[in-house]
C-alpha positions in Angstrom: 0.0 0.0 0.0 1.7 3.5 -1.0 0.4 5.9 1.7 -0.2 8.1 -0.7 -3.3 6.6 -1.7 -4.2 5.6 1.8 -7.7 6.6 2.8 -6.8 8.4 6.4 -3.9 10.1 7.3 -2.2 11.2 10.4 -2.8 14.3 11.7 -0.5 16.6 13.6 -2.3 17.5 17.1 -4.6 15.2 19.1 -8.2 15.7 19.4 -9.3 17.6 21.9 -12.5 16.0 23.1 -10.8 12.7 23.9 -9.3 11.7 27.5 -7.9 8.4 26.8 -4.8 7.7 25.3 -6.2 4.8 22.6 -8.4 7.5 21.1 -5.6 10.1 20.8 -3.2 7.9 19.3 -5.6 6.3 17.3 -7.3 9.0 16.4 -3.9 11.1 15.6 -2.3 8.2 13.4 -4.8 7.2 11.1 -6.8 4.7 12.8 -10.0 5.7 14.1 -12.9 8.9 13.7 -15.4 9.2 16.8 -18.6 9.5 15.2 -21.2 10.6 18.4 -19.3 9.7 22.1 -18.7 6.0 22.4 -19.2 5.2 19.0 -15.9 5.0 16.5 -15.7 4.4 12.6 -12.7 2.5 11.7 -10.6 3.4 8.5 -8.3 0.8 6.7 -5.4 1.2 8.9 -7.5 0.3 11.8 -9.7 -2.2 10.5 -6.6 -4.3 9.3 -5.7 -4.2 13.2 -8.9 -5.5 14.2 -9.1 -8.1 11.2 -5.7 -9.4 12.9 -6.9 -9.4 16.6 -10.3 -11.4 15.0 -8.4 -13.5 13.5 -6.2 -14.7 16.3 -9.2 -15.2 18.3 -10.9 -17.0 15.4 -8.2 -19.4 15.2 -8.2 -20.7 18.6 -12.1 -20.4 18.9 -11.5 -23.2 15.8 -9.4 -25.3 17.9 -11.3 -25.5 20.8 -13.7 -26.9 18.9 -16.1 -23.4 17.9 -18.2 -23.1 14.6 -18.6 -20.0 14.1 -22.0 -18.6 13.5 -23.8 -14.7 13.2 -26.5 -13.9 14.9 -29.0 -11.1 15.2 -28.4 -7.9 16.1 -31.8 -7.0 16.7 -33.9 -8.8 19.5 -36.8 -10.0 20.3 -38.4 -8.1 23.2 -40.1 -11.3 24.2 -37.2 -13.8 24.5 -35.4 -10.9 27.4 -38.5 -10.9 29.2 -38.5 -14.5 29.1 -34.7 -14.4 30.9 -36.1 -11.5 33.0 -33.5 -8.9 31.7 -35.8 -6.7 29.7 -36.3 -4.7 32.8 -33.1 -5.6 35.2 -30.3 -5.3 32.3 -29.4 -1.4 32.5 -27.2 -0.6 29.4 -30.1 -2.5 26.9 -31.1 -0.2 24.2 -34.5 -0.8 23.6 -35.7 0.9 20.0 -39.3 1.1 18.7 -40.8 0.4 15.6 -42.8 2.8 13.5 -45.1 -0.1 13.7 -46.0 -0.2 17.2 -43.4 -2.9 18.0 -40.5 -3.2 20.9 -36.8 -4.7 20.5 -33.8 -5.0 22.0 -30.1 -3.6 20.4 -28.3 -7.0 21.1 -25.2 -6.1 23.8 -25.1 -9.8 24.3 -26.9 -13.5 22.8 -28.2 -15.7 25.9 -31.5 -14.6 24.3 -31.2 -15.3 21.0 -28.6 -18.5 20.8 -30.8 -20.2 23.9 -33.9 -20.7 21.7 -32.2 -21.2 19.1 -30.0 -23.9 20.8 -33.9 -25.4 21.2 -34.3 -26.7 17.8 -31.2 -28.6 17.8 -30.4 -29.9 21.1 -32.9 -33.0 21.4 -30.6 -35.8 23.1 -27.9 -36.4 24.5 -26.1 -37.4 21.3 -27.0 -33.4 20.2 -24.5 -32.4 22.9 -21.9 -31.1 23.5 -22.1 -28.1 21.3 -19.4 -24.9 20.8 -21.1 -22.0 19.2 -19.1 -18.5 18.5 -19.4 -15.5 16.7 -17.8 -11.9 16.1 -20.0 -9.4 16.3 -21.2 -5.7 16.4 -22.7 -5.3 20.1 -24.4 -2.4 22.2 -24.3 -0.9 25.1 -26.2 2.2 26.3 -23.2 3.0 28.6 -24.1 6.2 30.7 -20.6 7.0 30.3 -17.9 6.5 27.2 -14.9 8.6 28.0 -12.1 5.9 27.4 -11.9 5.6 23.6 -12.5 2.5 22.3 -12.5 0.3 25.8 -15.6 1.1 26.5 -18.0 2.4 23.4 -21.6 2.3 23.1 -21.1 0.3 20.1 -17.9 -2.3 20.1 -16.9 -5.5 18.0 -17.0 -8.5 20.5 -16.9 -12.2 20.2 -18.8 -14.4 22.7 -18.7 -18.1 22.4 -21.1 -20.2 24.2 -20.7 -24.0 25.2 -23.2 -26.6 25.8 -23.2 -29.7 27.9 -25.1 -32.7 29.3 -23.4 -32.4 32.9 -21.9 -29.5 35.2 -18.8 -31.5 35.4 -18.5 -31.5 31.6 -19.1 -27.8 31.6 -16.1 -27.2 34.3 -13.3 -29.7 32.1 -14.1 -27.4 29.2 -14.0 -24.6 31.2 -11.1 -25.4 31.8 -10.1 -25.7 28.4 -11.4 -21.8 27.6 -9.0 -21.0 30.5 -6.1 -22.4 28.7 -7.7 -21.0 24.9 -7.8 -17.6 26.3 -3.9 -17.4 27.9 -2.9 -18.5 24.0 -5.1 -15.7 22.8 -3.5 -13.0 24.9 -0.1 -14.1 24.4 -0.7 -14.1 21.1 -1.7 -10.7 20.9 1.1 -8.9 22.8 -0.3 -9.0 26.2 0.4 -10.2 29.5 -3.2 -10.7 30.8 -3.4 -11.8 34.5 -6.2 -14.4 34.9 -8.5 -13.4 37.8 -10.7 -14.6 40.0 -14.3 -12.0 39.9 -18.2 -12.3 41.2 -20.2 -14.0 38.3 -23.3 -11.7 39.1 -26.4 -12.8 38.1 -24.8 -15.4 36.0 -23.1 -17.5 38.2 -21.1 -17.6 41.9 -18.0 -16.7 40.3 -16.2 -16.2 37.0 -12.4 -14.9 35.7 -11.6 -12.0 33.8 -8.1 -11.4 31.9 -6.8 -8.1 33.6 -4.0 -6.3 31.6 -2.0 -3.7 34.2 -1.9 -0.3 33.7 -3.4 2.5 34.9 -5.5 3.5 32.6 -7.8 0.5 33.6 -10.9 1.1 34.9 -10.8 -1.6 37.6 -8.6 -3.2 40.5 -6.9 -6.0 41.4 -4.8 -7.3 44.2 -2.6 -10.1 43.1 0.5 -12.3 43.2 3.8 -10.9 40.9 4.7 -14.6 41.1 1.3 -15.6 39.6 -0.4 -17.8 41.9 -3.1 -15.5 42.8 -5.3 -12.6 41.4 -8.8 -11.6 42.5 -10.8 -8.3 41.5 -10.6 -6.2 44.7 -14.5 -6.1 44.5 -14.8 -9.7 45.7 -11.1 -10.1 47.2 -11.1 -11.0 50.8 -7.4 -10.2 51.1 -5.5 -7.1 51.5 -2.9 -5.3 49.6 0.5 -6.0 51.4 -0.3 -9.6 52.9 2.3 -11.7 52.5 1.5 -15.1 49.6 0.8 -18.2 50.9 3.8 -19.2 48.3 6.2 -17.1 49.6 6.8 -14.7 46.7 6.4 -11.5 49.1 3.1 -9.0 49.3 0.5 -9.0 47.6 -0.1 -5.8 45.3 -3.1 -3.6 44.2 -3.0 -2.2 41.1 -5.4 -0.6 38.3 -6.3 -2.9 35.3 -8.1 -3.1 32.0 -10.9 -6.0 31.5 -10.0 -7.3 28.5 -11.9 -10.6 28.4 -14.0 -13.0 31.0 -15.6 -16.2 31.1 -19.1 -17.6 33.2 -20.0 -21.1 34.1 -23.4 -19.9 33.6 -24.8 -23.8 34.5 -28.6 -23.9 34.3 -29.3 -20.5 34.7 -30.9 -19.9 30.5 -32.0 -23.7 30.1 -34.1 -22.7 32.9 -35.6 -19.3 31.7 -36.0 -20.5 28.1 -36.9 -24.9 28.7 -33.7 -26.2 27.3 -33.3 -29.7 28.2 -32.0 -32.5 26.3 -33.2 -36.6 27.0 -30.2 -38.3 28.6 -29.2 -42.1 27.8 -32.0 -43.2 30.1 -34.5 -40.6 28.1 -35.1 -38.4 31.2 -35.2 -35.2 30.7 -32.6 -32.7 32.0 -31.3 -29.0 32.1 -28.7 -28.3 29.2 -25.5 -27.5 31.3 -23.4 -24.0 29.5 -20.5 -21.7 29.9 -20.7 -18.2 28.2 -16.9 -17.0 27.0 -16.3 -13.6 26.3 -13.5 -11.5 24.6 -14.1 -7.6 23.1 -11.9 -7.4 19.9 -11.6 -3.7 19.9 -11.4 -3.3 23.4 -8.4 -5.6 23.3 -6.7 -3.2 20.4 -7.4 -0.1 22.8 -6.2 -2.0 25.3 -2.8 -2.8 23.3 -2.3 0.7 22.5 -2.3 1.6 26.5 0.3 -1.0 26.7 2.4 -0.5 23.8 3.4 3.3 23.0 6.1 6.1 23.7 5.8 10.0 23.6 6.3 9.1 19.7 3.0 7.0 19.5 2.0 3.1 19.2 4.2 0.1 19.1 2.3 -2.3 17.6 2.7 -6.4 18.3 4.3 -7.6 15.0 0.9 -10.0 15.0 -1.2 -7.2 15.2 0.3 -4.2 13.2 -1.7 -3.3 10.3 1.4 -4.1 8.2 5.0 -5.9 8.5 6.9 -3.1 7.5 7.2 0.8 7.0 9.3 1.7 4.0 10.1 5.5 3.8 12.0 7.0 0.8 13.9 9.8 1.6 13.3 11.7 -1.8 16.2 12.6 -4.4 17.0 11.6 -7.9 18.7 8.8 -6.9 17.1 6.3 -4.5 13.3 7.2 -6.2 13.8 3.6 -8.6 15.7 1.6 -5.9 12.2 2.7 -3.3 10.2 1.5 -6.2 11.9 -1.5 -6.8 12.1 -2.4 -2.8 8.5 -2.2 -2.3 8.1 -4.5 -5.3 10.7 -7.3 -4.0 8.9 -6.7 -0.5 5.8 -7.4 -1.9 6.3 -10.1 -4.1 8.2 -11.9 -1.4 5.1 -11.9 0.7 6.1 -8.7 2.9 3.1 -6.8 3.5 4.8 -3.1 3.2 3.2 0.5 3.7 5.6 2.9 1.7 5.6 6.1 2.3 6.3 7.4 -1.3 4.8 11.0 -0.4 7.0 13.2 -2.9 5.7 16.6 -0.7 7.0 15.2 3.1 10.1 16.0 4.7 12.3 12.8 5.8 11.5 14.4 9.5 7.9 14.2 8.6 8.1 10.5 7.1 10.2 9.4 10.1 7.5 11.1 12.8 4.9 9.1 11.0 6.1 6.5 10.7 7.0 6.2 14.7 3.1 7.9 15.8 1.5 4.7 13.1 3.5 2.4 15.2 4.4 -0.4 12.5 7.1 -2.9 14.2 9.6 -2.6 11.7 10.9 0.6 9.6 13.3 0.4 6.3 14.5 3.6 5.2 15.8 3.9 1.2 18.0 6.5 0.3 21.5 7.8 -1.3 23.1 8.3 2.1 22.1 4.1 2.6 23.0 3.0 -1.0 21.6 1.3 -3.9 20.6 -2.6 -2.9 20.3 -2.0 0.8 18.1 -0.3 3.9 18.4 0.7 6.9 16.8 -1.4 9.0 15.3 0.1 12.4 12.9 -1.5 15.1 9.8 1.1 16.4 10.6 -0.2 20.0 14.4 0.1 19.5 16.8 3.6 19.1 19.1 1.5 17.5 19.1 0.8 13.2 21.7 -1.0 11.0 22.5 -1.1 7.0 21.9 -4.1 5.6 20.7 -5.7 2.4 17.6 -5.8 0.6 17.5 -9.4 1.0 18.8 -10.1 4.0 15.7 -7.9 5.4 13.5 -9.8 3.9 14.5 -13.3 5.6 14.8 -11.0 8.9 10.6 -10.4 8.1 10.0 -14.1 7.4 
């Protein structure tokens, strides 16, 4: 991609009406436009980001056994008074037809998947059954003030599982526990796996906290990483010592960036889900409810991952491998040309700066506030056949060869 022709460009200042780091940087690079307060359009550069993110999480969804499905946005107003949420649930947006007809703006799919879920699970044999999506959700937040990890309309996925007993439920429980530690790793973050309150969904659930303090909640846990509770249910103090031995516990402020319910019984009760078992007596479909917000985990990267310069992007993440700036003269214009091609063609997905009008200060500022892992710099000073080859999280860059970038990528 040249960024000459990219739809959305950086912009020099950082929006005024926006508190939260994610929504200035991604806002200020190219990313992201805030439509109304909570509520964010995503430009090419910032949908390839949460393309990668989905992705990651699609692939281990797949091997933990998911299909992947899409369900309805729009809800029917009957099925949430069936669960008894169409009252109690305090973020539902609730729209009305011209026609004298009530819905619901779906910020979650117990309500839909449940009787759905009725028309296929007959029998025992029917079960178990792994059922995901990624999906547009709402929330009628009274407040949005932190960008993009916590919008009033988000991109989430939420898998739900199936089962003929609770102890099946908890072994692939289990299982989502070990899914979702590959997820975060795979995405760049350390997320700390925490014990919470489950609500009105359950006794207890865990939530993948990511430290820092722009995180809206609190957790005191173990540096050695043997415990973690939110501080809301902990029954510990900050400072007591582990039962381990690896010193005082800590309190510190976190970003939710994914959780997971054993919600048992609680919807095949509201909705009469129940399946014959071997002796053909009928019983309660046992589920778990697994849940992950894809952009919420790429605001919650960019709180992570950034300088006074801007965003460091995971290399499994960035919107593309490499930054390729050509410093302009007379001289290095073919060799920039014929670099982006060999990237290219050798798989390299490459954003080139080939803006004929931008200083190399203004190229090189760019470049550092998009945040793309690597940058390769083409000009006279570097010679024909090479680049300079320079990290985004490193001061340091060295000359090398075309090529010998190019295995360095792969």
């Amino acid at each position: 991609m040249k960024y000459s022709q990219l739809f959305g460009k950086t912009v020099k200042d950082a929006p005024k009406d926006e508190t939260s780091t994610n929504a200035k940087l991604l806002t200020q690079a190219g990313f992201i436009r805030k439509e109304v307060a909570g509520v964010y359009n995503f430009l090419p550069l910032g949908l390839r980001v949460v393309n990668k993110i989905s992705n990651i999480v699609r692939e281990e969804m797949n091997k933990a056994g998911g299909q992947e499905i899409l369900l309805s946005a729009l809800q029917n107003k009957e099925s949430w008074q069936k669960s008894g949420r169409w009252n109690s649930f305090d973020a539902l947006f609730k729209l009305a037809s011209q026609f004298e007809k009530e819905y619901a703006l779906g910020p979650t799919h117990e309500e839909v998947l449940v009787p759905l879920a009725q028309e296929f699970i007959l029998s025992y044999k029917d079960l178990p059954v792994y059922l995901y999506q990624i999906q547009t959700k709402f929330r009628d937040e009274a407040r949005a003030k932190a960008g993009i990890l916590r919008g009033r309309e988000f991109l989430m996925k939420d898998f739900y599982s199936f089962h003929e007993t609770e102890k099946d439920m908890n072994d692939y429980y289990e299982k989502m526990k070990a899914a979702y530690k590959n997820i975060f790793k795979r995405l760049g973050l350390d997320a700390i796996e925490t014990k919470a309150g489950g609500g009105t969904f359950s006794d207890f659930s865990h939530e993948y906290q990511v430290i820092t303090e722009a995180g809206e909640d609190e957790i005191i846990y173990c540096p050695g990483g043997d415990f973690s509770e939110n501080t809301e249910i902990a029954k510990v103090a900050e400072g007591k010592e582990c039962d381990l031995g690896h010193g005082p516990l800590k309190k510190v402020k976190t970003i939710e960036a994914g959780n997971i319910f054993p919600l048992s019984d609680k919807f095949s009760k509201a909705f009469g889900l129940k399946f014959k078992d071997k002796d053909g007596k009928e019983k309660y479909v046992m589920m778990g409810c697994y849940g992950l917000g894809i952009t919420r985990a790429m605001g919650t990267i960019v709180e992570v991952s950034h300088d006074d310069k801007g965003i460091i992007w995971p290399a499994a993440v960035s919107p593309f491998d490499v930054h390729l700036v050509h410093i302009e003269d007379a001289e290095s214009e073919p060799w920039a040309k014929e670099a982006y091609e060999k990237l290219t063609d050798a798989g390299v997905d490459v954003l080139w700066d080939d803006r004929e009008n931008a200083t190399a200060g203004q190229k090189f500022a760019d470049a550092d506030l998009i945040g793309i892992p690597v940058r390769l710099v083409v000009s006279k000073k570097v010679g024909q056949g090479k680049v300079e080859w320079k990290k985004r999280a490193s001061q340091d860059s060295e000359m090398i060869t075309l090529d010998a970038a190019i295995q360095k990528l792969r």
